[in-house]
Structures are given as structure tokens and as C-alpha cells.
N, C-alpha and C positions, 0 to 999 in steps of 0.2 A: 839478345839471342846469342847461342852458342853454336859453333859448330862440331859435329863429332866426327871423324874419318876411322874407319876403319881399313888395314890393310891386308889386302889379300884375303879377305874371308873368309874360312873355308867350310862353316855348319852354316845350312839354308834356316834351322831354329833359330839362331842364335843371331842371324841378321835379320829375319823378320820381327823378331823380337824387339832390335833396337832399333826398327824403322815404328813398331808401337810407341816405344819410349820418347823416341826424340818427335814424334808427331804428336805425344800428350805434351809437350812442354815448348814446342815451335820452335826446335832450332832444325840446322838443318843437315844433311847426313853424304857424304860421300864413301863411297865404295871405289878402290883403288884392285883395279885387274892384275894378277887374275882372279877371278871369283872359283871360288871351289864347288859353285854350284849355279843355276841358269835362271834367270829371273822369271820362269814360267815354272820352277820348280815348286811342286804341291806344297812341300814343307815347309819353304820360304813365303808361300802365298797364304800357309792355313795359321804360320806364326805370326803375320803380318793381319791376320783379319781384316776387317774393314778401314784401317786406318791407312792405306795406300792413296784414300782420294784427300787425306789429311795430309798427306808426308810431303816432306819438300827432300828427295834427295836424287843424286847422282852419280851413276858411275863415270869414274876417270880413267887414264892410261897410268898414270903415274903420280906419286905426292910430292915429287919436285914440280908438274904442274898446277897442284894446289899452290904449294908454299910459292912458286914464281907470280901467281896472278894476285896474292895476298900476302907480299914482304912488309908491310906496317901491322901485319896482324900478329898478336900473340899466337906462339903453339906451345902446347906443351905436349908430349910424352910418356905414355902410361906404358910403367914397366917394374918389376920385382925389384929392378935396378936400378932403385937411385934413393936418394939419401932426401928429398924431401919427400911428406907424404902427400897426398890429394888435399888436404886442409890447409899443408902450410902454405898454398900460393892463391894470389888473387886471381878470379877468373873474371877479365872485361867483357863487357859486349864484341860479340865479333872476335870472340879468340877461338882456336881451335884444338880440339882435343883430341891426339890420334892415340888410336889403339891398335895393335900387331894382331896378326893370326892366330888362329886358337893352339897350332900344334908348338908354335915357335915366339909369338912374341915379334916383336922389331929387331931388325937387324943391330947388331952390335955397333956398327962405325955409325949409324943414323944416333942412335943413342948416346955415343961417345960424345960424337959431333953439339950436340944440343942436351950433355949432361946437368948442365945448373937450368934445364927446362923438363926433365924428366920427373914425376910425379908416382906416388906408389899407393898402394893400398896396404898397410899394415896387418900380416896375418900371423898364424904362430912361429917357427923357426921350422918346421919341418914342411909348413903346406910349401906346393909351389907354385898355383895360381890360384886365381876364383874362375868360375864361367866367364864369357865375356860379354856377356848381354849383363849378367848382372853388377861387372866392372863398369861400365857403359854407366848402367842405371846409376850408382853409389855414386861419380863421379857430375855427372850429369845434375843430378839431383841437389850436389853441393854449391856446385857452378851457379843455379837458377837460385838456391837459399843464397848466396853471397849477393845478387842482384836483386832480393825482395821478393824475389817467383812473382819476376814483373810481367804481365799478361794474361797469368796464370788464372782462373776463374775459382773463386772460393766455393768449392761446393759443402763446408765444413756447414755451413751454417744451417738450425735448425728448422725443420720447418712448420711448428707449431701445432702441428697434429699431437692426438691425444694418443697416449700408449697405449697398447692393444695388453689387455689380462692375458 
């Protein structure tokens, strides 16, 4: 399992979105105040569909009380700013993957502080982010292939019906 943190939120789409994502793959998600938007917020609640009685997540006061309840755990860093990408690090069980607000990103001295743990998404030379639901997802999604997408229920498989003309 993975953890994804986001900070400071501030689109109710874009968090209920990644409360879908990280509920299709069972890790688990916190939300660091303040929220840019109210958990009874329509958009948050029609992004998030039915997967809210799936989700394991939490809002907190702060990600120094993440990181203080979880010092042996990995974090890494998602930011335009840093020199490895999302592929090049191993993601263990139990490490945690934070993400900045949509207008800003993480604070700079936070990023400084934890630079050979900051992780990027490779894009042209002129973009300047991706959405962050679908940063979320990309990152997410690598984390769980590096673990085998252990728990993961294979729904690939055929199910031997005959094709319709």
C-alpha cells in the first residue's frame, strides 16, 4: 500500500478524483488544511462518486504531522523541480507520496529541505504542470506496477462469451 498526501487542495474535482484513484488501488490519502474547498462540496462529492464508502483518507492540520507519526517511512516529493523523474525511485510499501496545491506546488524550503527525494513527471520544456489528479494517477499507478499491483483484482481476463456480430 501507498500513501498519497496532498497539500492544501484547492479544486473540489480534482480531490475527489484522487479520492477515486487511490480507492481503486487501496492506498490511503490525506488532505493537509486548508482545503480550498468543504467536504460537503457538490463537486467534491459528484468527483468522488460512490467510492467514498471505498476510500481510506484523512484530513490533517499539517504534513510535519504526517511526517512526525511516520519518520521510518519513505516520502517523496512531486514537483517540476527536481532532477529525478517518477520512474527513477523505488516506491516501498508504506512510503508516501506528497503532492502541492494546484495554483503553487510545494513550498520551496519543503523541496529544498528533501531535494534527493523530489520526484518529476517529464513534460515538454515549455509546459508547466499536468492537472493534479492526473499527476496523482501517473505516479500512483507506477508506485503499485513497481509492487506487482499487489491486491489489485485482475479484471483483464476473458470471460468466454461468444462475440456478438
Amino acid at each position: 500500500m501507498i500513501n498519497i498526501v496532498l497539500v492544501e487542495p484547492e479544486i473540489p474535482q480534482n480531490a475527489g478524483n484522487i479520492i477515486r484513484t487511490c480507492s481503486a488501488i487501496g492506498a490511503k490519502l490525506y488532505m493537509v488544511k486548508p482545503l480550498g474547498f468543504k467536504l460537503e462540496d457538490k463537486y467534491f462529492k459528484r468527483a468522488g462518486l460512490d467510492y467514498f464508502s471505498l476510500a481510506d483518507f484523512t484530513v490533517v492540520d499539517s504534513l510535519d504531522e504526517i511526517m512526525q507519526e511516520n519518520k521510518n517511512a519513505k516520502f517523496y516529493f512531486a514537483s517540476t523541480k527536481s532532477k529525478h523523474t517518477y520512474v527513477d525511485v523505488k516506491y516501498d510499501d508504506g512510503c508516501f507520496i506528497v503532492f502541492g496545491k494546484e495554483s503553487y506546488g510545494l513550498k520551496e524550503t519543503l523541496l529544498k529541505k528533501n531535494y534527493d527525494n523530489c520526484i518529476r513527471i517529464p513534460m515538454i520544456k515549455d509546459a508547466r504542470s499536468l492537472n493534479l489528479s492526473n499527476s496523482v494517477a501517473i505516479i500512483a499507478y507506477e508506485a503499485m506496477r513497481q509492487q506487482g499491483f499487489e491486491n489489485l483484482k485482475n479484471y483483464g481476463e476473458l470471460t468466454g462469451r461468444p462475440e456478438s456480430d
